[in-house]
C-alpha positions in Angstrom: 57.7 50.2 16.9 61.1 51.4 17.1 63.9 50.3 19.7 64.9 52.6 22.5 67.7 51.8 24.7 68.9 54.2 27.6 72.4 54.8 28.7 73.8 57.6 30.9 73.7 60.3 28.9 73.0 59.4 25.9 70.2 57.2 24.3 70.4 55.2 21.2 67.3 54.4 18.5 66.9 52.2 15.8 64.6 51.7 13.5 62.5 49.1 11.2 63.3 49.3 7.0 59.6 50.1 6.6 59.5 53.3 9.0 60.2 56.7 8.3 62.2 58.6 10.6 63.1 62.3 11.2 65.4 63.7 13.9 64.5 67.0 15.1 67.2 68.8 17.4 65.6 72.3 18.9 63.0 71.9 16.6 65.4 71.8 13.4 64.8 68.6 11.1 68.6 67.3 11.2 68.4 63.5 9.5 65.7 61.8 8.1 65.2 58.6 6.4 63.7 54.9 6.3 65.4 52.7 9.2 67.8 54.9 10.7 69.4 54.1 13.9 71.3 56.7 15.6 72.7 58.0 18.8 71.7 61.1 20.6 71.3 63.3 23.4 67.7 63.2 25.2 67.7 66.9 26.0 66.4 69.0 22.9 65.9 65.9 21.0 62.6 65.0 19.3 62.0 62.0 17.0 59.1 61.2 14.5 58.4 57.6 13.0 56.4 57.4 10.4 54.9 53.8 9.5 55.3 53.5 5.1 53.7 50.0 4.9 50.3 49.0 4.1 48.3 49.3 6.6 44.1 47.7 6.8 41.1 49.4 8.2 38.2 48.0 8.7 35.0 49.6 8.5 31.1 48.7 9.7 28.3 51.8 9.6 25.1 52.0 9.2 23.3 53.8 5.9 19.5 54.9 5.4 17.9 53.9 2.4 15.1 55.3 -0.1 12.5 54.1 1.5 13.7 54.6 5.2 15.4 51.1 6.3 18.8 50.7 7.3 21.6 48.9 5.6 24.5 48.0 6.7 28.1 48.5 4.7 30.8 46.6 6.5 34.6 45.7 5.1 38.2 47.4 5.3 40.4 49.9 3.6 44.1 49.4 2.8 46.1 52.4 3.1 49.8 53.6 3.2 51.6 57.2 3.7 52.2 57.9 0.1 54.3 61.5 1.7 55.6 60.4 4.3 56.9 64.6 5.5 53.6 65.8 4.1 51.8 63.3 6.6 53.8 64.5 9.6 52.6 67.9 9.0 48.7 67.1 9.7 49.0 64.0 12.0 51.6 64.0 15.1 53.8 60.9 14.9 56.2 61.7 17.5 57.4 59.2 19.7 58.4 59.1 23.3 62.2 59.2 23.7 62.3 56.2 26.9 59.8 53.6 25.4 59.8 54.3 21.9 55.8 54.3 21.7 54.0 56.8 19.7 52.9 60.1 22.6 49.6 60.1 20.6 47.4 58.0 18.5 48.1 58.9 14.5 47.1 55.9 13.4 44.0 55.9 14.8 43.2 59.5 13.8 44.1 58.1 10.1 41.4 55.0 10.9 38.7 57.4 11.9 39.1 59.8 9.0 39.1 57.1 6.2 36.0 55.8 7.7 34.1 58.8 8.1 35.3 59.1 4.5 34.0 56.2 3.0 30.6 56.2 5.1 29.9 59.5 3.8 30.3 58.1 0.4 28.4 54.7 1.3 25.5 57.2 3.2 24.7 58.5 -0.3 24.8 55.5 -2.4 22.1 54.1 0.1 20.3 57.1 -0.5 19.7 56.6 -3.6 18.1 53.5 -4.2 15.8 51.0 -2.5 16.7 48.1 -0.3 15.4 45.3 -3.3 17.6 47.0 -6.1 20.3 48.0 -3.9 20.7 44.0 -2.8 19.8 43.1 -6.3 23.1 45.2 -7.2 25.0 43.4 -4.7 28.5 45.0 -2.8 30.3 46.1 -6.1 28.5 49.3 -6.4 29.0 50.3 -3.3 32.5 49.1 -3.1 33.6 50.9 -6.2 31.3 54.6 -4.6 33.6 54.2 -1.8 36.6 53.8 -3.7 36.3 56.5 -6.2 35.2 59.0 -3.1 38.7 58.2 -1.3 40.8 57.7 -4.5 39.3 61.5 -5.3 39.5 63.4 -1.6 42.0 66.5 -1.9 41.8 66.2 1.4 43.8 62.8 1.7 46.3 63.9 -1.1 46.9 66.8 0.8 47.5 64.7 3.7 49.5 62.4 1.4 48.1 59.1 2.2 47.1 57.2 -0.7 44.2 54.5 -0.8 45.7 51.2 -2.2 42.6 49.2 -2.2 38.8 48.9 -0.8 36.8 46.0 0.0 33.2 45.9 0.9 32.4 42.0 2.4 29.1 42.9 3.1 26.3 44.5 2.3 22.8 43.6 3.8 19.9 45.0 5.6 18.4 44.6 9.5 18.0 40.9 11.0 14.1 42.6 11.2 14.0 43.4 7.6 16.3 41.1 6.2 13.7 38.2 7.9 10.6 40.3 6.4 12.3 40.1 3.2 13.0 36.2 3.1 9.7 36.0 4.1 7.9 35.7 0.5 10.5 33.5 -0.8 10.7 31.2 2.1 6.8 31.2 1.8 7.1 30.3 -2.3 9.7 27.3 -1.5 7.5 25.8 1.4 5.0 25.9 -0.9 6.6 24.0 -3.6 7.8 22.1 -0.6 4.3 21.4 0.6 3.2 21.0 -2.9 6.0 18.3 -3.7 4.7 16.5 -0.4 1.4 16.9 -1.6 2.3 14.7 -4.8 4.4 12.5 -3.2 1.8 11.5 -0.8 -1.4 11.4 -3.9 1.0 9.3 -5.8 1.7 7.3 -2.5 -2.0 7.2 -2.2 -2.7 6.2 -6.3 0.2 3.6 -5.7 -1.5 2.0 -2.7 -4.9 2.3 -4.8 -3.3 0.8 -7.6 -2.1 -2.3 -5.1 -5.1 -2.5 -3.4 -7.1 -3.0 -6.8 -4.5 -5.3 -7.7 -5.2 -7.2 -4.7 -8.3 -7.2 -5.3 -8.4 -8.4 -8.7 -6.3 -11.3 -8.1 -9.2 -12.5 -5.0 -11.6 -12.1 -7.9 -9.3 -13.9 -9.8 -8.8 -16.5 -7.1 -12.5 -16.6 -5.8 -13.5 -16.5 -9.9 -10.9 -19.9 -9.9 -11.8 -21.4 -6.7 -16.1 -21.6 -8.5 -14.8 -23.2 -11.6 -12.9 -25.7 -9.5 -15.4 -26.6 -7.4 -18.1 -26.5 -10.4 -15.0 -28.6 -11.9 -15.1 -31.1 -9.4 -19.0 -31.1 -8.9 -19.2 -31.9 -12.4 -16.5 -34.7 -11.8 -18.2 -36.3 -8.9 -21.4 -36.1 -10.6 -19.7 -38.1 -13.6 -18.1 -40.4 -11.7 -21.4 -40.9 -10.0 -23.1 -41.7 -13.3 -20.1 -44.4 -14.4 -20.4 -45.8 -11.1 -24.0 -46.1 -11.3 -23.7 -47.4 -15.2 -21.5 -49.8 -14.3 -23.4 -50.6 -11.3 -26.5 -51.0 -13.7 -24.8 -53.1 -16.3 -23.1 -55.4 -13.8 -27.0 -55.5 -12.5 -28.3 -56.3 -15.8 -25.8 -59.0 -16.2 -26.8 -60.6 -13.4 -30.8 -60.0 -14.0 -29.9 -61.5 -17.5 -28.2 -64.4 -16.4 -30.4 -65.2 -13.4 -33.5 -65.2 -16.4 -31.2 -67.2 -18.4 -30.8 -70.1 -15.5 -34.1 -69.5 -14.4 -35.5 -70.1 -18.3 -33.3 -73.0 -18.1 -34.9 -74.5 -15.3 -38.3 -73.9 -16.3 -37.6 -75.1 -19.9 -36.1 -78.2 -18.1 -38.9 -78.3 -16.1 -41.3 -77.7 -18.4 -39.5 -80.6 -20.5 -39.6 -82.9 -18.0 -43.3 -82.2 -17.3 -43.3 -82.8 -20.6 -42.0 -86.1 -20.6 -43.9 -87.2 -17.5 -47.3 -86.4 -19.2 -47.1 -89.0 -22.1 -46.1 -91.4 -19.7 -48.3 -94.0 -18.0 -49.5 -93.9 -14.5 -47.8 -97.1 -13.3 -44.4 -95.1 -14.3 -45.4 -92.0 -12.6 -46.2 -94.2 -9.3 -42.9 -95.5 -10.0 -41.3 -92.4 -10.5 -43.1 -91.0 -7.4 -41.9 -94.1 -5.4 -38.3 -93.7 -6.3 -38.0 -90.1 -5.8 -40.0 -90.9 -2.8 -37.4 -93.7 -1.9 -34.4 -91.1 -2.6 -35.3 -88.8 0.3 -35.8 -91.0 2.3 -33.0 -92.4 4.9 -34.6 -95.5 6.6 -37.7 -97.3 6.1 -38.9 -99.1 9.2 -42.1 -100.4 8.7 -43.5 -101.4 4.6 -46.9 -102.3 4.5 -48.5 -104.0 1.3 -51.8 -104.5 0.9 -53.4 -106.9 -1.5 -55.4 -104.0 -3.5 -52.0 -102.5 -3.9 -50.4 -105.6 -4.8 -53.2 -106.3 -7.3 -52.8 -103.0 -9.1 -49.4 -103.1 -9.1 -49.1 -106.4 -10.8 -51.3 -105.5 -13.5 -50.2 -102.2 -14.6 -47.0 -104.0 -15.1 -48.5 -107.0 -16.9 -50.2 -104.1 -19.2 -46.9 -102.2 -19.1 -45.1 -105.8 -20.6 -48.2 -106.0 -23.1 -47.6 -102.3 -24.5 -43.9 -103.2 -24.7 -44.0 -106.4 -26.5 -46.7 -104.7 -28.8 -44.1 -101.5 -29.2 -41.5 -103.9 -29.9 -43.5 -106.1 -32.5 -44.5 -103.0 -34.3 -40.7 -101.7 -35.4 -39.5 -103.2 -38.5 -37.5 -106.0 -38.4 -39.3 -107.6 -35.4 -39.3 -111.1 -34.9 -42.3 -112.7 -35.1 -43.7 -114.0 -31.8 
């Protein structure tokens, strides 16, 4: 905006590099130019400021498609007074003398005509095709429709504005629509989502299958083990039970064998002794009798002796001296008696 400054009188303007300016006294153009600054008288004075830098405009509208939905185009245009006299012919940039600021609003007049512009080229794009293929084609089509529409309007060339550049950021349908269109592929991916859970949780499940037959396989195993060690030790115990009892039978038959083999001694001892005592005479075995008698015995109190007993006695040993002497006469070398 330019700089206004008010003294009696007389006022004084200047101006930016990138404006424009035209000096009209009683309606006659008398200077013109980019950044002027000047003095002048407020009476009959009238002053025009014409902006020559790129200027942005954004744009957001609404379009109908082929099959009846609405789409909407939104972005900006970049423009700039290519004429900068030609432009002050259609569009009123005059300014007011005390604060500098524009009496009208050109600039917005500018805004509103290159929009209209490009919706009207963006309207009947949209028309044209569907809402899949036209978001299947993405912004560029559209971009470059609105571009070649504004880049090809007598109308702005006439006006001498140029169009430096167009930019379409967006290009997509209703929140409605746009949610009834994400639909199907929202539905394919849970799917695949629920179908990835699905196999995560059979494999989970064949895993834990696979453990729990594992498990099971080693308490068969283990239960298989535990038998054979208990039919292992049954079989031990049972074997040590037959050594114990064959040793238990041998050390018995030891004994048996040596208990006959003392008790055959005695009896052939016995038997030899009866032996011995049955070729003997009677008057030994009364002596015999009367000594073993004698041993067990402690004290003898009373002794009777009878004559009948003395009688007998006295001659079995006179016989006993006889069978001697005759014994003794017999054997070779004997005296002679």
């Amino acid at each position: 905006m330019a700089e206004m400054r008010t003294f009696p009188f007389y006022r004084h303007f200047r101006s930016e590099a990138n404006f424009h300016v035209v000096r009209y006294r009683r309606g006659t153009a008398v200077e013109a130019g980019k950044g002027l600054s000047f003095w002048f008288q407020p009476l009959g004075a009238s002053i025009a400021e014409v902006p020559m830098d790129d200027r942005s405009t954004s744009f957001h509208f609404h379009g109908r498609t082929r099959d009846f939905q609405t789409m909407t185009v939104q972005g900006d245009i970049v423009w700039r007074a290519a004429d900068a006299e030609a432009l002050m012919q259609r569009v009123d940039f005059s300014i007011d003398l005390v604060s500098g600021a524009y009496l009208g609003e050109p600039l917005e007049q500018i805004e509103a005509l290159l929009t209209g512009l490009a919706q009207q080229q963006a309207a009947g794009y949209l028309a044209e095709g569907s809402v899949p293929a036209l978001l299947g084609a993405g912004a560029e089509p559209v971009q470059r429709c609105i571009a070649d529409g504004l880049n090809g309007s007598d109308r702005l060339a006439a006006m001498g504005l140029a169009v430096v550049s167009v930019r379409v950021a967006e290009l997509k349908p209703t929140a409605e629509l746009e949610r009834a269109l994400q639909t199907p592929t929202f539905e394919a991916l849970q799917q695949k989502a629920d179908e990835a859970t699905f196999e995560r949780r059979a494999l989970a499940v064949e895993k834990e299958r696979a453990i729990a037959e594992n498990e099971l396989q080693n308490q068969i195993e283990l239960a298989r083990r535990t038998e054979s060690l208990i039919a292992q030790e049954g079989q031990n115990d049972r074997n040590r039970a037959l050594e114990e009892a064959a040793a238990r039978q041998i050390e018995a038959d030891a004994e048996a064998a040596c208990m006959r083999a003392i008790e055959q001694a005695r009896t052939d001892a016995e038997a030899a002794r009866i032996d011995i005592y049955r070729g003997l005479a009677p008057s030994v075995l009364y002596g015999l009798a009367a000594r073993d008698f004698a041993d067990k015995l402690t004290t003898i109190e009373h002794l009777n002796v009878t004559p009948d007993l003395l009688g007998t006695l006295v001659g079995d040993l006179a016989r006993a001296g006889t069978e001697r002497l005759r014994i003794a006469g017999a054997a070779p070398g004997a005296p002679e008696g």
